[in-house]
C-alpha positions as CSV (number, residue, x, y, z in Angstrom):
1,X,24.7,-5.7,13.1
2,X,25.9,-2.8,14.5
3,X,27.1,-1.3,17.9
4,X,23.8,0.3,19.3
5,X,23.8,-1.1,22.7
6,X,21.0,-2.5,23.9
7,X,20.5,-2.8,28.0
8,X,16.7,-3.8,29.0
9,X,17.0,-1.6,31.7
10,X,17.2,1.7,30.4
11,X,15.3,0.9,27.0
12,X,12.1,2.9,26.4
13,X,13.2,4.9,28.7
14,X,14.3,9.0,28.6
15,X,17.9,9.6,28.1
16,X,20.3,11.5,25.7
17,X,18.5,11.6,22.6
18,X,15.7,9.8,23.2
19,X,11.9,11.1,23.8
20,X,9.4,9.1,25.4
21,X,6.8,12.0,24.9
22,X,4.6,11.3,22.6
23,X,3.6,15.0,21.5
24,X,7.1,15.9,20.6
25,X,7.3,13.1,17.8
26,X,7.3,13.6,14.3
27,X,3.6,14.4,13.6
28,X,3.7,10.8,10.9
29,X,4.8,9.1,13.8
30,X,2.5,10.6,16.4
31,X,-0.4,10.0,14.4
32,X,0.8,5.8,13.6
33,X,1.2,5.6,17.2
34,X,-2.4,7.1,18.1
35,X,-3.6,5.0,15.3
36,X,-1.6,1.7,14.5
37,X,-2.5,-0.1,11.4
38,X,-4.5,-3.1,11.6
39,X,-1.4,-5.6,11.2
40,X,0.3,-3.9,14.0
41,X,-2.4,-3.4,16.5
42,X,-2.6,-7.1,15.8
43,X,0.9,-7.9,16.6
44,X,0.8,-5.3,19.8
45,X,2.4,-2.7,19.0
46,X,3.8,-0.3,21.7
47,X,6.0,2.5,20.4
48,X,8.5,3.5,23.5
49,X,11.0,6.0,22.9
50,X,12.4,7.9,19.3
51,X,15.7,9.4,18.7
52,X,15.0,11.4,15.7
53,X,18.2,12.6,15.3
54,X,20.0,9.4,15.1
55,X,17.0,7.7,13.3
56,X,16.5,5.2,16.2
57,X,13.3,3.8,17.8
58,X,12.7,1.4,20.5
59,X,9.1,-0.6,20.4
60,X,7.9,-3.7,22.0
61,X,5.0,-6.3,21.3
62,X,2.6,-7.8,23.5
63,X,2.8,-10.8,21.2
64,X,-0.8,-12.9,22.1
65,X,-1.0,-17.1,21.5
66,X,-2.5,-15.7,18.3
67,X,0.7,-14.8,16.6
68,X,2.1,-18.9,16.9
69,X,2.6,-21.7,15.3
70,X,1.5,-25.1,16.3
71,X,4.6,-25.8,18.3
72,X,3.9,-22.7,20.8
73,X,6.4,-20.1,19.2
74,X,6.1,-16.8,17.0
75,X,5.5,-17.8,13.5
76,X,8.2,-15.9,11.8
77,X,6.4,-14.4,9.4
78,X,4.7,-12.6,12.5
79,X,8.4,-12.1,13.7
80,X,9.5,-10.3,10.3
81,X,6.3,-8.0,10.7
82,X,7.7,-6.8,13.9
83,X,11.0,-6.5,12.8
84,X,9.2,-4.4,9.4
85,X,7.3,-2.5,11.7
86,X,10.5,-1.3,13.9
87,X,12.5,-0.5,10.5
88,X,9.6,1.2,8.6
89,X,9.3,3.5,12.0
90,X,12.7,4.0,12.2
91,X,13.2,5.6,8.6
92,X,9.9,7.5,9.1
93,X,11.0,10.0,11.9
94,X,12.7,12.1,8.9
95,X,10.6,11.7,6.1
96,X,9.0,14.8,4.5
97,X,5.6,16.0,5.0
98,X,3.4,13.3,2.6
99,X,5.8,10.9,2.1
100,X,6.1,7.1,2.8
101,X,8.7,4.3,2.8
102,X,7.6,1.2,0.9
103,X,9.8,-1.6,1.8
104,X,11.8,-2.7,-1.4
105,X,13.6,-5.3,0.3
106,X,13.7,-7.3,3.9
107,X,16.2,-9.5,5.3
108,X,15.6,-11.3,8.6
109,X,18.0,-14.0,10.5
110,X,16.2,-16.4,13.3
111,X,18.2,-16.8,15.9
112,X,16.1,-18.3,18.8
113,X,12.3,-19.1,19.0
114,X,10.7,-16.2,20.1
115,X,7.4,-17.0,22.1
116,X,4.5,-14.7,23.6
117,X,4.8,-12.0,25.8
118,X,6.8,-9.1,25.5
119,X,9.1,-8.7,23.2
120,X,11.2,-5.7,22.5
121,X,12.5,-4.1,19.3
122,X,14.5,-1.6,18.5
123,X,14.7,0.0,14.3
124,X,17.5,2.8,13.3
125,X,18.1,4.3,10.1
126,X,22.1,3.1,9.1
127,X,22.1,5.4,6.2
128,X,19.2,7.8,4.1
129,X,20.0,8.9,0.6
130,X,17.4,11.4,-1.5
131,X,15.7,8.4,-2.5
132,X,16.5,5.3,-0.9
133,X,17.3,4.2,3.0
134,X,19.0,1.1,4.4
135,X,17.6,0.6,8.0
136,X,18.6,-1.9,10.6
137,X,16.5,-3.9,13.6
138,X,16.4,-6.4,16.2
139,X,13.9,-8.1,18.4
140,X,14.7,-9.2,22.0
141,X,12.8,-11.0,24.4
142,X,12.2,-9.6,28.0
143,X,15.2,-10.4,29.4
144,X,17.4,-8.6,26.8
145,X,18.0,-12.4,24.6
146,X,18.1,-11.4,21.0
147,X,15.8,-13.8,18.7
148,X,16.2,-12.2,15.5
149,X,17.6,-9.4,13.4
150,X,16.6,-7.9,10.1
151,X,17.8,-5.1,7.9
152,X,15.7,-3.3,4.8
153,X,15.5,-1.1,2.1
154,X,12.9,1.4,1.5
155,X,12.4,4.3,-1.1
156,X,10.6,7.3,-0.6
157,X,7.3,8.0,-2.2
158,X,5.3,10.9,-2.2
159,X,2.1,11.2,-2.1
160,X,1.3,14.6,-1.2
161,X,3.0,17.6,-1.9
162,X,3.0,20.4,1.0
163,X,0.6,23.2,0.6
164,X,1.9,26.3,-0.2
């Protein structure tokens, strides 16, 4: 993947480029943060920090028993969501006003069984054309072991046009 370093004890937190305050967040993102959609509430989403900038977020998920497979870990259709949800947030700190970012394609490599609790994720944008975006992500458990990586396409839709 690439060379965003990831240290469990300074992620989510404040620091150069990244805001942990909610009400200086894109307003899309602000507003899917106050109001998850169902699939990630489910999941337990908890968006931590942006760097809009660089087109980076950092996430983690209070992944319930719920999410599992018979054998006790995260069924990895439930991991993929999580790694879609970091990806899709990710692109959307620079989308214009009424736009979205379908997903046109997802990749995701499981690398160790993830199981519940915490896990922690982290989405950035590796490159954003007029049209198209290529985005990274990976999941971690607690203690900073990663258990999967992903990486997407999405185009930009939109829906609205900005009132004049």
């Amino acid at each position: 993947m690439s060379s965003y370093a990831f240290d469990v004890e300074v992620f989510g937190t404040r620091r150069d480029g990244f805001s942990i305050d909610k009400e200086t967040w894109p307003p899309n993102v602000k507003s899917a943060d106050k109001k998850p959609s169902p699939t990630s509430a489910h999941l337990g989403l908890d968006l931590l920090a942006v760097d809009k900038e660089n087109g980076i977020v950092e996430m983690a998920f209070n992944a319930s028993d719920q999410l599992c497979n018979k054998w006790g870990g995260i069924q990895g259709g439930n991991v993929a969501a999580m790694l879609d949800d970091a990806m899709a947030f990710a692109i959307g700190l620079n989308l214009d006003w009424g736009q979205i970012s379908p997903t046109l394609e997802i990749k995701v490599s499981m690398l160790s069984p993830a199981r519940p609790g915490r896990l922690l994720s982290v989405g950035r944008v590796i490159r954003r054309g007029k049209s198209v975006g290529f985005i990274e992500g990976e999941l971690y458990d607690a203690e900073g072991r990663l258990l999967a990586t992903g990486s997407s396409t999405a185009n930009f839709v939109t829906l609205k046009k900005k009132p004049e």
